[in-house]
Each structure stands twice: as C-alpha cells, then as structure tokens.
C-alpha positions as CSV (number, residue, x, y, z in Angstrom):
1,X,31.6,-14.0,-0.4
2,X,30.0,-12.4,-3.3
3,X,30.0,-8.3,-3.7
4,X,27.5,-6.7,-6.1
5,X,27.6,-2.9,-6.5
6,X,24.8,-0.8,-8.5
7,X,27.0,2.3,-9.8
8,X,24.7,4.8,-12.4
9,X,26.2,6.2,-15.0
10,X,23.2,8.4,-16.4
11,X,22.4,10.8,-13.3
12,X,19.9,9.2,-12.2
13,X,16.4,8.5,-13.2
14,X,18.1,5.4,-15.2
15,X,16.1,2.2,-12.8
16,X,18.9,1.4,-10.3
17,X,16.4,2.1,-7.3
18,X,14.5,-1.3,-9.5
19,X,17.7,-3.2,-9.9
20,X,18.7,-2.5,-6.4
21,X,15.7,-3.5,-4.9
22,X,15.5,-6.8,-7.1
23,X,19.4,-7.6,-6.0
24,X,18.5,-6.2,-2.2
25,X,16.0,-9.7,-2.1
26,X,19.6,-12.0,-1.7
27,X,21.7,-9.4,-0.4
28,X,22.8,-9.6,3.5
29,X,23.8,-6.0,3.6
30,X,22.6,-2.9,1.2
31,X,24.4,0.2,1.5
32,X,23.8,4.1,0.5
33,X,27.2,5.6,0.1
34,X,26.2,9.0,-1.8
35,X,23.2,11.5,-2.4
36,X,20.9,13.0,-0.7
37,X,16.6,12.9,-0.1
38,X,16.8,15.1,-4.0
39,X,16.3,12.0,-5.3
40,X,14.3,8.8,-4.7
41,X,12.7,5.6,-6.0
42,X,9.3,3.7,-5.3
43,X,9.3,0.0,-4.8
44,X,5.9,-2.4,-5.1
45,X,6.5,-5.4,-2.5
46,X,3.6,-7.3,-3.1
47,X,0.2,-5.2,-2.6
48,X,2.5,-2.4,-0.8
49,X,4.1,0.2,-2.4
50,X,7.4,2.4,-0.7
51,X,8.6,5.6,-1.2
52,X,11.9,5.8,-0.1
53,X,14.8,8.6,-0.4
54,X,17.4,8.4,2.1
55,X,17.0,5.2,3.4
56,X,18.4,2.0,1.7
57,X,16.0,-0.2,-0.4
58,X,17.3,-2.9,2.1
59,X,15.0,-1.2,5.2
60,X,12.2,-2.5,4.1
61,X,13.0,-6.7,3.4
62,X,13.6,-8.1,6.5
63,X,16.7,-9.8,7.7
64,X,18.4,-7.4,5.8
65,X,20.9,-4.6,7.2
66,X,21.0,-1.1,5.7
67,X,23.7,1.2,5.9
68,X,23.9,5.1,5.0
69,X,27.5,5.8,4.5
70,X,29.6,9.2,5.3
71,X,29.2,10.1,1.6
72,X,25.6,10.2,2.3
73,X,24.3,14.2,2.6
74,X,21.6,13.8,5.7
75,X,18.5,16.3,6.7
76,X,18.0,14.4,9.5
77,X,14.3,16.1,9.6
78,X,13.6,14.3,6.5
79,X,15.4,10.9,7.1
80,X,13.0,11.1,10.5
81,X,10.0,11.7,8.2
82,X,11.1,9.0,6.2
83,X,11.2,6.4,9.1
84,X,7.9,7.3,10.9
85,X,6.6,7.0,7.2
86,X,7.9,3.5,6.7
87,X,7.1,2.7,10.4
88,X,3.5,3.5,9.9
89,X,3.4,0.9,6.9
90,X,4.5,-1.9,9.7
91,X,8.1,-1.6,8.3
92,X,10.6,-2.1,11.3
93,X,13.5,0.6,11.2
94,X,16.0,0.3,13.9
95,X,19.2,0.3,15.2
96,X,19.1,-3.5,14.3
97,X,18.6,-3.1,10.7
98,X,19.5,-0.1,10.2
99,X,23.4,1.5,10.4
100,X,24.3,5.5,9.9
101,X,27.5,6.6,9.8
102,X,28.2,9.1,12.2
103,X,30.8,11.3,10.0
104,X,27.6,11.9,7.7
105,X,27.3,15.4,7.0
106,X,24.0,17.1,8.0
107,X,21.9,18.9,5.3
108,X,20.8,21.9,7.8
109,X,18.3,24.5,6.8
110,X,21.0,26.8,6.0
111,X,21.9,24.7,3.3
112,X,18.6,25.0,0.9
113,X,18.2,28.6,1.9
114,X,21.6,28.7,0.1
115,X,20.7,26.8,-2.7
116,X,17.7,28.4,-3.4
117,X,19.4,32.3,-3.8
118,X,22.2,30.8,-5.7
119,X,19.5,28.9,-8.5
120,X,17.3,32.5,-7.9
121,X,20.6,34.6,-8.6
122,X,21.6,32.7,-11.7
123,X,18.1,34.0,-13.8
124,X,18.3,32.4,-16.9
125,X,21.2,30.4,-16.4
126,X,19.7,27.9,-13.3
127,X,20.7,24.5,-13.2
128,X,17.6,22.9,-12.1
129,X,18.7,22.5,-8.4
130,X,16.2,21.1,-6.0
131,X,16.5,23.6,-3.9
132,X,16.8,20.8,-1.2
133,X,20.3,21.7,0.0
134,X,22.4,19.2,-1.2
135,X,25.1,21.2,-2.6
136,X,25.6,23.6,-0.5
137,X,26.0,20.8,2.1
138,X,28.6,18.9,0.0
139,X,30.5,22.2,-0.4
140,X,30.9,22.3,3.3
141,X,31.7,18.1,3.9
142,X,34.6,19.2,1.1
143,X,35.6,22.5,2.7
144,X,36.0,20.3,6.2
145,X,33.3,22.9,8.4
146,X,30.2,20.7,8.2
147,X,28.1,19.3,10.9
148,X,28.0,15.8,11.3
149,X,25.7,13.0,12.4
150,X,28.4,12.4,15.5
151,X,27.6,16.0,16.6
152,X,24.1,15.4,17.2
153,X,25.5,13.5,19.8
154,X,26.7,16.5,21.7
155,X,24.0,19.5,21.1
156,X,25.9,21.4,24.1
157,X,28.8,22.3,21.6
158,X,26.7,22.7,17.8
C-alpha cells in the first residue's frame, strides 16, 4: 500500500489544492488534517468547476472517501454551505464518502468576533487575518475549552 502526502511549505497559495486534486484521481482515501474555510482552491473536472474550502478535493471524484481530521478548525455553518453547494452541482456528499472527526473543534461565532477586535486593535500593526475565526478557535483546541464536533451530538449540555 502506497501513501502519498501533499505538505506546503509556502503558506499557502503555492498549487497543492492542483496537485492534490491531480493525486486525489488514484487515491482511495484523501484526507484534511489542518486549516480551516480561510483558505480554499477551485478545481475544473471536465466542463465543471468546484469551489471547495473545508471539504477534501476527494468529495467530489467518486468512489473516493474523504476525511476531515481533528486538526481541522470547523464552522459547521460554512462546511453545511459548502455541502448544499456541492450537492446542488449533483455532487453526492454523505456519510458514505465522506468522514469528520468528531474531536474537530468548532469555529463558533465567538471566534471571528474575536479575531476581528484583535486585527482592529492592532492599527497599523494587523496581520492580515481573515477575520474568519480560525485562530481564535485554535487558541481554544490548544487551551483544551473548545467545542467539538462530538458535542453537537448532545445540544442539551453546550
């Protein structure tokens, strides 16, 4: 069994969403294990063109399962967007072909409120954050206090 991982080295906006998606055509399995919806990558299958952010490149070649691992930051409002989006281009997403970890912390709200004072605060010194959350969200899966995918599971106790 052959392994082939896609690690960037340049930050991002360097073509691994392209090399993935070229490599994702063989693969069996293609995997997310980092980030968050701040980035993404369009792919052109033919006549139809993707958009994807969260979601694996795998999602849309069938046959193939995708997995979004627990390093993956989640706002589940956009992964949802994200799926009706691909589902209205005849792209089948589901439990099938498609894997989330449930110790994936949740991008909440909260999380690009924060980002956003923080860049604001900063005046002349900003960073150039999205303003999506994604920080803030990995500060808390660090600090151990963030809400998880498995705690969607049990709304009684968020």
């Amino acid at each position: 069994m052959t392994n082939i991982t896609v690690i960037g080295a340049q930050w991002g906006d360097e073509g691994k969403g392209k090399i993935v998606d070229w490599l994702a055509a063989e693969a069996d399995v293609v995997a997310r294990f980092q980030g968050g919806h701040n980035a993404g990558h369009t792919l052109v299958i033919g006549n139809q063109v993707y958009k994807l952010h969260l979601l694996p490149s795998g999602i849309v070649r069938k046959g193939k399962l995708s997995i979004i691992g627990n390093g993956v930051v989640i706002d589940p409002w956009a992964l949802l967007q994200e799926i009706e989006t691909l589902r209205g281009q005849g792209v089948e997403v589901s439990p099938e072909n498609l894997l989330v970890s449930e110790s994936a912390p949740l991008i909440l709200p909260l999380h690009g409120a924060i980002d956003r004072a923080l860049e604001e605060a900063r005046g002349s010194a900003k960073i150039g954050t999205t303003g999506r959350g994604i920080g803030p969200a990995y500060e808390d899966k660090v600090g151990r206090r963030a809400l998880r995918v498995c705690d969607l599971a049990h709304p009684e106790t968020l």
